[in-house]
C-alpha positions as CSV (number, residue, x, y, z in Angstrom):
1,X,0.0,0.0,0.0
2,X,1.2,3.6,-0.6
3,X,-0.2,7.3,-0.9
4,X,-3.3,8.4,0.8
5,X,-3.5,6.1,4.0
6,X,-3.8,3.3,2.3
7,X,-4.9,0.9,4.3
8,X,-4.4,-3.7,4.3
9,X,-6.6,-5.8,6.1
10,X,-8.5,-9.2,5.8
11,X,-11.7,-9.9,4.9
12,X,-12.8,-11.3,8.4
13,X,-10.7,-8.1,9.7
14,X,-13.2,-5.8,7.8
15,X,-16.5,-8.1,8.8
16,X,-15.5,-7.4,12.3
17,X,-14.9,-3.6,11.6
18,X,-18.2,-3.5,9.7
19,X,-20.4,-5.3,12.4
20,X,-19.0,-3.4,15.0
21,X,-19.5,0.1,13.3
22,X,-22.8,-0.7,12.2
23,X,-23.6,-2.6,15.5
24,X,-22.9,0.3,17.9
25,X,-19.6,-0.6,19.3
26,X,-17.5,2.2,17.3
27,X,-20.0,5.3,17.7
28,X,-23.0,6.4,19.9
29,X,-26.0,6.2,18.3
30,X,-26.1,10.7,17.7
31,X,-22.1,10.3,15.8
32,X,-23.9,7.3,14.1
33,X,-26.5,9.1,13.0
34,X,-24.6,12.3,11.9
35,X,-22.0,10.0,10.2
36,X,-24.8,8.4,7.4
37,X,-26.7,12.1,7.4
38,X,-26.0,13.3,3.9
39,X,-25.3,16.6,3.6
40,X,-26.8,19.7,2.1
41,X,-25.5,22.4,-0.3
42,X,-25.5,26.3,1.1
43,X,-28.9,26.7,-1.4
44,X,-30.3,23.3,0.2
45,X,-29.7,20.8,-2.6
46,X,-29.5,17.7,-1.0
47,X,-25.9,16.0,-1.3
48,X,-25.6,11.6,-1.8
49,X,-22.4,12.1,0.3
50,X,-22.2,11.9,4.3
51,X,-19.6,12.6,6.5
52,X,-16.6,10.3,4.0
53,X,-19.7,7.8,2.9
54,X,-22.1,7.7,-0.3
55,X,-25.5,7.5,1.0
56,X,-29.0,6.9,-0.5
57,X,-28.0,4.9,-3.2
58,X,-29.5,1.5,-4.1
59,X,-28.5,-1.9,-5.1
60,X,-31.8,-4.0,-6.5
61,X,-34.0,-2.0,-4.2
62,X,-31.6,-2.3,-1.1
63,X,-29.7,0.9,0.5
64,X,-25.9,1.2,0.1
65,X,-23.3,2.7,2.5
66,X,-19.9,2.6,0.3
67,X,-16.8,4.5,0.0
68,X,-15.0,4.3,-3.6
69,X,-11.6,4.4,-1.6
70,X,-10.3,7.6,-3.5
């Protein structure tokens, strides 16, 4: 890995990570809450991007959280 933090893990390291973001253990619930609250534009245009996550986007009819890595 190089520039940018990039980062090396496993795939049961970042299971673990996900349940335990998602599951409470990371953030209280008003951080978790502000963390998937997509932003707004000065003129109130609502923004698809959170606080370093893509939000309100959908997958066959299922929300997505995701992060291109860039």
């Amino acid at each position: 890995p190089y520039a940018a933090g990039s980062l090396c893990s496993t795939a049961g390291d970042l299971v673990a990570w996900t349940r335990a973001l998602h599951g409470g253990r990371i953030l209280g619930p008003a951080a978790y809450r502000e963390l998937l609250a997509p932003g707004r534009l000065a003129d109130g245009t609502p923004l698809r991007y959170a606080k370093g996550l893509f939000v309100n986007d959908s997958m066959a009819g299922h929300p997505v959280i995701h992060h291109g890595g860039d």
